[in-house]
SELUM-537650 format. One line per 5 residues: number of its first residue (from 1); for each residue y, x, z of N, C-alpha, C, O. Coordinates in steps of 0.05 Angstrom, whole numbers. Each point is the difference from the previous one (the first is absolute). Layout:
BEGIN
NUM	Y,X,Z,Y,X,Z,Y,X,Z,Y,X,Z  ... .
REM end
This chain:
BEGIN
1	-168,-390,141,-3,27,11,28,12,1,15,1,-19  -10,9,41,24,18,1,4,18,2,-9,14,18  27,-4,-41,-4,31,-10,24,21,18,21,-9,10  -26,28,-9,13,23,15,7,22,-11,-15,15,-13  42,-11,20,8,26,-6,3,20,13,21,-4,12 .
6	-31,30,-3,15,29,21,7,6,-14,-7,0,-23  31,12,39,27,15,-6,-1,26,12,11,-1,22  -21,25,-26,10,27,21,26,8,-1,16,5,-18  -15,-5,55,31,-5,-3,20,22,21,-1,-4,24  12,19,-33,3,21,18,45,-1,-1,11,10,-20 .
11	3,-19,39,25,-1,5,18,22,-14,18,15,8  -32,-22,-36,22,22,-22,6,-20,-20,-11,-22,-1  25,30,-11,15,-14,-34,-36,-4,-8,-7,-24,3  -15,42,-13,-18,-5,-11,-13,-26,18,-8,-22,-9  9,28,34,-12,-26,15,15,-26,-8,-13,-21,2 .
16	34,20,-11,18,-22,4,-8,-11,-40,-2,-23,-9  -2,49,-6,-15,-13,-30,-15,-13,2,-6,-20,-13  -9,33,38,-41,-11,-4,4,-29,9,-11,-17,-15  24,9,37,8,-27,15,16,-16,-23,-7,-24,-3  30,33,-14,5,-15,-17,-24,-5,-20,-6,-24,-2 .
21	-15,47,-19,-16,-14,-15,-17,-23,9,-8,-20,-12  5,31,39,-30,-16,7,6,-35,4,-16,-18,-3  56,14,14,-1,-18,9,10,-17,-32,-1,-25,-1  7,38,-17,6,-20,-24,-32,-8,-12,-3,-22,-11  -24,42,16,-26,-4,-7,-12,-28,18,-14,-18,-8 .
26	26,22,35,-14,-24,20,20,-29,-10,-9,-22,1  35,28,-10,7,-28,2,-2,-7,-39,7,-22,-9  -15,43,-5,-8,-17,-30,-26,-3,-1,-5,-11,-22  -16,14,35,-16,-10,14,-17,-18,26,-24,-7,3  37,5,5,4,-21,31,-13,18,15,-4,-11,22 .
31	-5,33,-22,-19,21,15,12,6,33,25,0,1  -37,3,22,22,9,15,-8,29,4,-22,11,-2  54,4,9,15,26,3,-5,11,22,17,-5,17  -45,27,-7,-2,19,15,18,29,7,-9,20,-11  21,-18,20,12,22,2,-10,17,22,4,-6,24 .
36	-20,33,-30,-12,9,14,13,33,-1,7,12,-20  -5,-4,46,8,23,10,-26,18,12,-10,-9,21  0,29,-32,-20,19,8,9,26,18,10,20,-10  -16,-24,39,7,21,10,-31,21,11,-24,-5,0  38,28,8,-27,21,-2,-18,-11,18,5,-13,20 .
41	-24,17,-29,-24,-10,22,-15,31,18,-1,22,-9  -9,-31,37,-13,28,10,-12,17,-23,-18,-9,-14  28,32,12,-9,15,-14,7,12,-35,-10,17,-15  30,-37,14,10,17,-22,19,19,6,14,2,20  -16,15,-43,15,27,-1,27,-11,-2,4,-9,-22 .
46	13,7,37,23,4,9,5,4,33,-18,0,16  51,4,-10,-2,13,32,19,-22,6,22,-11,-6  -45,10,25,22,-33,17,-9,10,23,-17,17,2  30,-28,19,-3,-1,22,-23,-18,10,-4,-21,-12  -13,29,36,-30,-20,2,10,-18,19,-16,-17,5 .
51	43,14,11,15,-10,25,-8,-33,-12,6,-5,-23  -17,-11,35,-6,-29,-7,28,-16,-3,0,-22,-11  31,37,26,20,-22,4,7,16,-30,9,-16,-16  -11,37,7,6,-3,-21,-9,-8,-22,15,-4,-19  -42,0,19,-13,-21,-21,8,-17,7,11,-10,-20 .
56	-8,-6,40,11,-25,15,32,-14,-23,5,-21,-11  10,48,14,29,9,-16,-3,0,-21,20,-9,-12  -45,21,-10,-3,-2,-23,-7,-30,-12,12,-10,-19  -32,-3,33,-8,-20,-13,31,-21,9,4,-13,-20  11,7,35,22,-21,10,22,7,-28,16,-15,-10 .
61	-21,43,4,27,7,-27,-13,-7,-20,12,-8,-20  -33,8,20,-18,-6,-32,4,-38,5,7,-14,-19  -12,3,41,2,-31,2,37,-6,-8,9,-23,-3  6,45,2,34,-7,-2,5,4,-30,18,-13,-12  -38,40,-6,-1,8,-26,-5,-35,-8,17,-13,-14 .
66	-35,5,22,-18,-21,-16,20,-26,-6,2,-11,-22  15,1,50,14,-17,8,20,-1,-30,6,-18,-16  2,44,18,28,3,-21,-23,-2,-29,8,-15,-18  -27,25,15,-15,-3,-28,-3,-39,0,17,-14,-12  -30,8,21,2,-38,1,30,2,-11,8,7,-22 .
71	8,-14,46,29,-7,-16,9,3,-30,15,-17,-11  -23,38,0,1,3,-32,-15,-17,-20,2,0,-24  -24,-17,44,-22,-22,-27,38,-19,3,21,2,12  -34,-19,-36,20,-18,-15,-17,-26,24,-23,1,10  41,-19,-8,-7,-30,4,-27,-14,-5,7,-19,-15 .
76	-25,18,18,-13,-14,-10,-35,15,-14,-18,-5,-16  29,30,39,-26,15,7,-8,5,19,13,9,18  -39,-14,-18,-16,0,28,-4,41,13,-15,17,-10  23,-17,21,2,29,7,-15,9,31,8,-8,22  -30,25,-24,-17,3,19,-5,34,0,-9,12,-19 .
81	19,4,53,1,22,-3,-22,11,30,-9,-9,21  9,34,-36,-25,12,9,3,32,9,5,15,-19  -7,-4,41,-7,29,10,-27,8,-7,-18,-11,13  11,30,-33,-31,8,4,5,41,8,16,19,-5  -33,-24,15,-16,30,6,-9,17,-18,-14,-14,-15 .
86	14,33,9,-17,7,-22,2,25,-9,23,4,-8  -39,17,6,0,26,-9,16,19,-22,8,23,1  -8,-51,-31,18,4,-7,14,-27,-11,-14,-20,3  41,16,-16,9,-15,-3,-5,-18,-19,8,-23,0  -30,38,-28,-3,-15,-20,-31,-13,13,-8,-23,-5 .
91	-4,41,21,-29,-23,11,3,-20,12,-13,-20,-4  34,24,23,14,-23,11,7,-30,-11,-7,-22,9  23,29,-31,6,-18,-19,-26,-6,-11,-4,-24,-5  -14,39,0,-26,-24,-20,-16,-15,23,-12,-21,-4  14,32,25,-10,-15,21,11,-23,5,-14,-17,9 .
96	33,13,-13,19,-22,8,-3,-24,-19,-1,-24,2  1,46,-27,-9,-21,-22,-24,-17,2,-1,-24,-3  -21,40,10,-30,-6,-4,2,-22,23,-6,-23,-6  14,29,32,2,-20,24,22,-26,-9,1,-20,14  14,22,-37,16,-11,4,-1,-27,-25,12,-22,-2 .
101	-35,36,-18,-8,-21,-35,17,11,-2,12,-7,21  7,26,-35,26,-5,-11,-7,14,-28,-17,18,-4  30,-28,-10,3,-5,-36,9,30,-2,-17,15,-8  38,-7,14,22,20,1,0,21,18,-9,-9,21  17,38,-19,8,13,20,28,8,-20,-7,3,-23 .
106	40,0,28,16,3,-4,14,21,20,8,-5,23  -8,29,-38,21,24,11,13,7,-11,-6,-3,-24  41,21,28,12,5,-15,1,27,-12,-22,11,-5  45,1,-2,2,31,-14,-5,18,18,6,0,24  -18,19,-37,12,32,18,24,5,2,17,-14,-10 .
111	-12,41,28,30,3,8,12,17,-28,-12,22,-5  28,-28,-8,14,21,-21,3,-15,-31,16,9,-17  -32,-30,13,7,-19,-22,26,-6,1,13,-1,21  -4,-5,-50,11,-14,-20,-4,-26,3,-21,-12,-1  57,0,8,4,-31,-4,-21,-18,-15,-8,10,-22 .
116	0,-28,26,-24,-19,-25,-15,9,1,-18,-17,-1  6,43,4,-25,20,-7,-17,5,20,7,-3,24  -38,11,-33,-15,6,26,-7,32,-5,0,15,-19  -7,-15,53,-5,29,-3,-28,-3,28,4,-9,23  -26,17,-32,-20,-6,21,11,22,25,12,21,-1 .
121	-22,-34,20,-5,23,28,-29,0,5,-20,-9,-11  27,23,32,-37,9,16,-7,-27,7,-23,-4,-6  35,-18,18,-17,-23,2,-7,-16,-22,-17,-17,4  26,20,-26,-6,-13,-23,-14,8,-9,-17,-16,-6  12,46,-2,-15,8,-10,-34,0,13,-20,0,-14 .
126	21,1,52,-18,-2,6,-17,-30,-10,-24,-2,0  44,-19,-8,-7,-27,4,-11,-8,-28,-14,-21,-2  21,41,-26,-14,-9,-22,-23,25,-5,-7,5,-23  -4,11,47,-19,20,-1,-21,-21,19,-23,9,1  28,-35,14,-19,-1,26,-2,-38,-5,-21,-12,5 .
131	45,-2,-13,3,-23,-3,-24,-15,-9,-11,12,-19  -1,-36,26,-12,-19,-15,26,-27,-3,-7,-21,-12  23,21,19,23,-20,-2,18,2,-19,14,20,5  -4,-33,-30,15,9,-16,26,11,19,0,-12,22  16,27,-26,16,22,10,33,-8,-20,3,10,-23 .
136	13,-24,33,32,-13,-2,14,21,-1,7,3,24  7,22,-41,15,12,2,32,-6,-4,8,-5,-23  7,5,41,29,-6,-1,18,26,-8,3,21,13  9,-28,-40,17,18,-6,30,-2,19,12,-20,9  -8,37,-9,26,20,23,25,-24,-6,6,-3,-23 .
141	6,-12,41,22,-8,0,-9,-34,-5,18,-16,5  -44,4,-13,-1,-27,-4,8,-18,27,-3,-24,-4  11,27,25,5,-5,18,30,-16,1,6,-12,20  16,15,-48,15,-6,-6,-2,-20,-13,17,-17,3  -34,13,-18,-11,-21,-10,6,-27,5,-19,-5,15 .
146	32,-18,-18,-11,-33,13,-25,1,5,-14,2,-19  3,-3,42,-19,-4,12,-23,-34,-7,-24,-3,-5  47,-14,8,-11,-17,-12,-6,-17,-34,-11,-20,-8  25,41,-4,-4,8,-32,-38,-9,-4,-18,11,13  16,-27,-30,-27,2,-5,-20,21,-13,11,22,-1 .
151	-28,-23,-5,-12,18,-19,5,-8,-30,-11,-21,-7  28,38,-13,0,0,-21,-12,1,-26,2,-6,-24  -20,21,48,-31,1,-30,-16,15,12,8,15,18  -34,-14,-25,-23,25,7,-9,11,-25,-6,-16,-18  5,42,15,-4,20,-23,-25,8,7,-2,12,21 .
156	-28,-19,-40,-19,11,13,-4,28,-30,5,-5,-24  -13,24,31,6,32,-21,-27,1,4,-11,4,22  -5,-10,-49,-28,0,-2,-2,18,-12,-22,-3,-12  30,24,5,-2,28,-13,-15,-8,-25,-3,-23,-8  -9,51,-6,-15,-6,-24,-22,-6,-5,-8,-5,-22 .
161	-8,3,49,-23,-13,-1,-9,-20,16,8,-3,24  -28,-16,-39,0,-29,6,-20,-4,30,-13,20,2  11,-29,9,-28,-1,22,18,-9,34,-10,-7,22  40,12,-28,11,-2,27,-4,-24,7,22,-11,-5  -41,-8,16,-11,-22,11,15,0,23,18,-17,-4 .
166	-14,27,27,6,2,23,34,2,6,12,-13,17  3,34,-36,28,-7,-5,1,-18,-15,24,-2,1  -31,-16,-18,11,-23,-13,-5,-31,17,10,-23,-1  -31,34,16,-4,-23,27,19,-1,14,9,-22,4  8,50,11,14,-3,11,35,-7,-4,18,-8,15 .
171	-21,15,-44,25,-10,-12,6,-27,-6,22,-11,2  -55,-3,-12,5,-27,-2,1,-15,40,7,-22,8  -16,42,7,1,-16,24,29,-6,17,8,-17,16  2,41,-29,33,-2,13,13,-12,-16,14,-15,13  -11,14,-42,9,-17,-15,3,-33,15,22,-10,4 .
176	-49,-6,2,-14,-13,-5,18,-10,33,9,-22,2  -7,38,14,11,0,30,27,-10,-2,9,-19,14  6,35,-37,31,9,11,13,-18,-27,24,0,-6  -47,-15,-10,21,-6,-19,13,9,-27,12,-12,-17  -20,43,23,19,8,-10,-13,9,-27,-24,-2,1 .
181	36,11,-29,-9,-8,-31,-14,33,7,6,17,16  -28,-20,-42,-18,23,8,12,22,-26,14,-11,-17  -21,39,14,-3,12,-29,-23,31,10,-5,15,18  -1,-21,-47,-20,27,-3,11,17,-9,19,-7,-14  -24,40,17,13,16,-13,-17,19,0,-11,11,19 .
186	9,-7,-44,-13,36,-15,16,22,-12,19,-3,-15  -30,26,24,23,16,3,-18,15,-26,-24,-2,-2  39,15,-17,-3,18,-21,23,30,-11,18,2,-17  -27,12,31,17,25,-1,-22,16,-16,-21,-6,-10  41,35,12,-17,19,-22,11,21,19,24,-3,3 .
191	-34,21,9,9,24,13,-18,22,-14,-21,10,8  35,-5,-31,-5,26,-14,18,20,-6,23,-4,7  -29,28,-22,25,14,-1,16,-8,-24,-12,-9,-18  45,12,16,5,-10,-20,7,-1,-28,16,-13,-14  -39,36,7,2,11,-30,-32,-16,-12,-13,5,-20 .
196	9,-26,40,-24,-18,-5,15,-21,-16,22,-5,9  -30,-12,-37,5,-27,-11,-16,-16,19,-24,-1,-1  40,-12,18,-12,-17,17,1,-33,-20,-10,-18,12  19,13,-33,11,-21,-4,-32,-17,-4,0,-23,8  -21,32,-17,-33,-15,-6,-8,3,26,-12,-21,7 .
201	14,40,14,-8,-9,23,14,-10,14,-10,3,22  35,-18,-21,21,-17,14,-15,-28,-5,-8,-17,17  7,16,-56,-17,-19,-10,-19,-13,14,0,-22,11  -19,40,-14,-23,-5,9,-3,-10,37,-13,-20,10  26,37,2,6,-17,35,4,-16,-3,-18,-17,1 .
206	44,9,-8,3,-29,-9,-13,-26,-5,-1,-23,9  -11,38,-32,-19,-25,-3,-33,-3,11,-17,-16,-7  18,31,22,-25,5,30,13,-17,17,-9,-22,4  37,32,10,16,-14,18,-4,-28,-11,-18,-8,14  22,-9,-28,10,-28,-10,-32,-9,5,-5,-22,11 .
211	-17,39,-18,-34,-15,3,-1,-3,29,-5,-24,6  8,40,15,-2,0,18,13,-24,15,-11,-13,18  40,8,-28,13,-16,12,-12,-29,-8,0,-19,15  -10,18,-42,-8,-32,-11,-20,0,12,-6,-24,1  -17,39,12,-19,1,15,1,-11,26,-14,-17,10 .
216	36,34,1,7,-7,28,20,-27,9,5,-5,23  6,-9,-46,3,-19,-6,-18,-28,-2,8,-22,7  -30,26,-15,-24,-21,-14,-14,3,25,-19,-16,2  23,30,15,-17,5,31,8,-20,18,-16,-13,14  50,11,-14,10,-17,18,-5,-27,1,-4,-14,-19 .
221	6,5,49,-9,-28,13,12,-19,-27,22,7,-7  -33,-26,-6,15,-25,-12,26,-10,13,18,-4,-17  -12,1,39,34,-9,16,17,26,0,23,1,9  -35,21,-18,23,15,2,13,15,-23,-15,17,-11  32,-18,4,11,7,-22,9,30,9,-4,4,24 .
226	20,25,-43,8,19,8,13,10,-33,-6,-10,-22  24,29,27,15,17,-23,-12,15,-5,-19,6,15  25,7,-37,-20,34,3,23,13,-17,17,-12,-13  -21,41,15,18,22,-3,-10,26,-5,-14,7,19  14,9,-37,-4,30,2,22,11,5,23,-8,-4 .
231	-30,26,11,23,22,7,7,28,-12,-19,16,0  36,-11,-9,-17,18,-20,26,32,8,24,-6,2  -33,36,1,17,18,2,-11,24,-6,-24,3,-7  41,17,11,-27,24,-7,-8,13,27,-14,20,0  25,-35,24,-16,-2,20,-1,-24,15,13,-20,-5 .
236	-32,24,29,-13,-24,12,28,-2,13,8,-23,0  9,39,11,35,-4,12,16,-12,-18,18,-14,7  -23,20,-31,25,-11,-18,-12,-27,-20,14,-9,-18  -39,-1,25,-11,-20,-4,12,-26,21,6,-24,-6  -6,34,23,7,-16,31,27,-3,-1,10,-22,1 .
241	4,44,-4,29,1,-3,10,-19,-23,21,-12,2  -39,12,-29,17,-16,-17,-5,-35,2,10,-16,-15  -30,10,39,-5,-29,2,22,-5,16,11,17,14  -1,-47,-17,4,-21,16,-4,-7,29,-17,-16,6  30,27,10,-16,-18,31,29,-7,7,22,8,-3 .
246	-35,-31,17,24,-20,25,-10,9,33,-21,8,10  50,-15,1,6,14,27,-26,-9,11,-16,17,7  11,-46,-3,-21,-13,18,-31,-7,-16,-14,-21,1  10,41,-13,-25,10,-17,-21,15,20,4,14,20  -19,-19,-27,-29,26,16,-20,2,-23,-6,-18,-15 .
251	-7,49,15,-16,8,-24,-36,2,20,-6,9,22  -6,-18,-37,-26,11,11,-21,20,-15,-13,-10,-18  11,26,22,-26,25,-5,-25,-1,16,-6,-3,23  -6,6,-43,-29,14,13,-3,17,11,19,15,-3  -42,-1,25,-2,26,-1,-16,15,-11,-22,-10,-5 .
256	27,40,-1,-24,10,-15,-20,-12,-2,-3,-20,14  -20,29,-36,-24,1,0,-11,22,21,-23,-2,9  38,20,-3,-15,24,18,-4,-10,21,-20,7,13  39,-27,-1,3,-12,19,-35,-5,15,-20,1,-14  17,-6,42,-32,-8,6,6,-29,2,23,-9,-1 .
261	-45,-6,4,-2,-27,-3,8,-15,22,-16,1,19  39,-19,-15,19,-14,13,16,25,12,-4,4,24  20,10,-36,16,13,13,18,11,-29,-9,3,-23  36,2,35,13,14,-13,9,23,-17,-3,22,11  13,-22,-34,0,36,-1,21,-2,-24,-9,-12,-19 .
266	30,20,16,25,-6,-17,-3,18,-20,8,23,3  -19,-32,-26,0,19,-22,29,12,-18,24,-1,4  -44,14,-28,31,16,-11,29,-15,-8,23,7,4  -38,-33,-20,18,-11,-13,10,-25,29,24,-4,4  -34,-3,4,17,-15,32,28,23,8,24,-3,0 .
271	-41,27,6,12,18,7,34,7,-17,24,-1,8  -32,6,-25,19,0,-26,29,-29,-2,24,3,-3  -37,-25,7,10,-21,5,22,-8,21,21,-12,-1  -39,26,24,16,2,24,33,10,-3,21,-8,11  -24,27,-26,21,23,-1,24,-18,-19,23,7,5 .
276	-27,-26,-23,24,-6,-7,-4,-43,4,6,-16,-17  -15,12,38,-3,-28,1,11,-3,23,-6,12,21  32,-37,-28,14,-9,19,0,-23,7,22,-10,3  -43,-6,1,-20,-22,9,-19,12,22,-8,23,-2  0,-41,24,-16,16,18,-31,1,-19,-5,-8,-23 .
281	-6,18,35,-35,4,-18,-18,-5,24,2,10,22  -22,-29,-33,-27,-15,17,-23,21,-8,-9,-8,-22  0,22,27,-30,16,-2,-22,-14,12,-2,-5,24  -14,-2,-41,-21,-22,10,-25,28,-10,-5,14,-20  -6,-20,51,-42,1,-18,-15,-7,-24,-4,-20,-14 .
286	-3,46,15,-26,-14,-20,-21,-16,-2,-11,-8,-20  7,6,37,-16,-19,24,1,-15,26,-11,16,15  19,-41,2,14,0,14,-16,-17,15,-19,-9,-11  24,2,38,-21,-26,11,23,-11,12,19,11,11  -25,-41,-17,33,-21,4,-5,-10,25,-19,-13,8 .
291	51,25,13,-8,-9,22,0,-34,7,10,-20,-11  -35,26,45,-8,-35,2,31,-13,13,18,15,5  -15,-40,0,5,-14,11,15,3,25,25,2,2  -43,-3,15,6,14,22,8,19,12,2,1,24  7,30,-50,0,19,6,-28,20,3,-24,-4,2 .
296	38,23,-2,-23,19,-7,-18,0,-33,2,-10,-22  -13,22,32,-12,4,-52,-31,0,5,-13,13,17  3,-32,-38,-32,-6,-11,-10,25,10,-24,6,-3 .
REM end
């Protein structure tokens, strides 16, 4: 089966992140690299002109955007690009996905982030409010990156409670793709005020965090081995901040529980995460249907 990646890809620095994550994801996986450009379709709220030579004009610049996005995959990726239509840019992209099987949708930062760092925009955010596709966020500047750098590791952040079936599938599935050595991580902060003795309830996370992890440990496939880690701060930022990550690392999260079923919804502590993680972050479903073969999803 051959797996697929979309890339939303729009002729900015963030376009040029999303094209670098997606294409180090398609080649540590053998997956091939969609690069898809969404332009307005009749009827969305923006003001274009209805003149056909200039839709004619729009779609020939979006086929020249695309040309220069290909050129940026590394050697030894299969690279396949695409004009879609579409109302808005993040429906676009799941459409592409759903037509397309793809494992991945990969977009980059909003406009105004911090080097390494992410900062969602309106299409991101539309895409972990609407997504059934795990959702590839590229932090600001990975585009500098060696491209053909492998994957260094996958971080799957099973938070404090045990049941994430669906992110630990997907961690052992990319793992399992790319090679690359797996680790678990539980995060244990205390966000209280600080005339609190947090030291018995530091304790005590702790040693919740460590059950969880020997749990989520004893779960995993027999061939696959993984590290495990807590993280520990007196917030979910300075938990994140005091771990360990490598350049060519990717973390994966769940999404909420609030979330509806196969779709997205980026909870507090994802959220939290975001803000000081300089590794891109995978947001997977809670529920997911694995696309077929041929393209398109069960």
């Amino acid at each position: 089966m051959t797996a697929h990646v979309v890339v939303g890809y729009t002729a900015t620095d963030t376009g040029a992140d999303a094209v670098a994550l997606g294409a180090r994801l398609a080649r540590a996986t053998g997956a091939v690299l969609e690069i898809v450009v969404v332009l307005p379709a009749e009827g969305r709220s923006v003001i274009t002109p209805t003149n056909p030579g200039y839709e004619r004009y729009l779609h020939e610049q979006a086929q020249a955007w695309l040309r220069e996005a290909a050129d940026r995959a590394p050697d030894g990726v299969q690279v396949r690009t695409h004009v879609r239509d579409d109302e808005s840019f993040a429906s676009g992209l799941i459409a592409a996905a759903h037509d397309l099987g793809a494992s991945h949708i990969v977009i980059g930062a909003g406009r105004g982030g911090l080097r390494g760092r992410h900062r969602l925009g309106s299409v991101a955010t539309e895409l972990l409010h609407s997504s059934d596709v795990p959702v590839a966020l590229a932090p600001r500047g990975i585009r500098d990156l060696d491209a053909t750098r492998p994957l260094d590791r996958v971080t799957a952040a099973i938070g404090m409670r045990p049941g994430a079936d669906v992110l630990m599938g997907a961690a052992v599935d990319l793992a399992r793709a790319s090679g690359a050595p797996l680790r678990l991580l539980s995060l244990v902060t205390v966000d209280l005020p600080p005339t609190v003795d947090t030291g018995v309830i530091r304790i005590a996370g702790a040693a919740h965090a460590d059950e969880v992890l020997v749990a989520a440990r004893a779960d995993l496939p027999a061939d696959v081995r993984a590290d495990v880690v807590v993280g520990q701060g007196e917030s979910i930022e300075d938990a994140v901040a005091a771990l360990e990550w490598t350049p060519g690392e990717v973390a994966l999260v769940g999404s909420s529980r609030l979330a509806q079923p196969r779709r997205l919804f980026l909870g507090s502590t994802a959220a939290k995460m975001l803000h000081e993680l300089p590794v891109p972050m995978i947001v997977v479903p809670r529920t997911r249907t694995a696309p077929t073969q041929e393209g398109g999803r069960r």
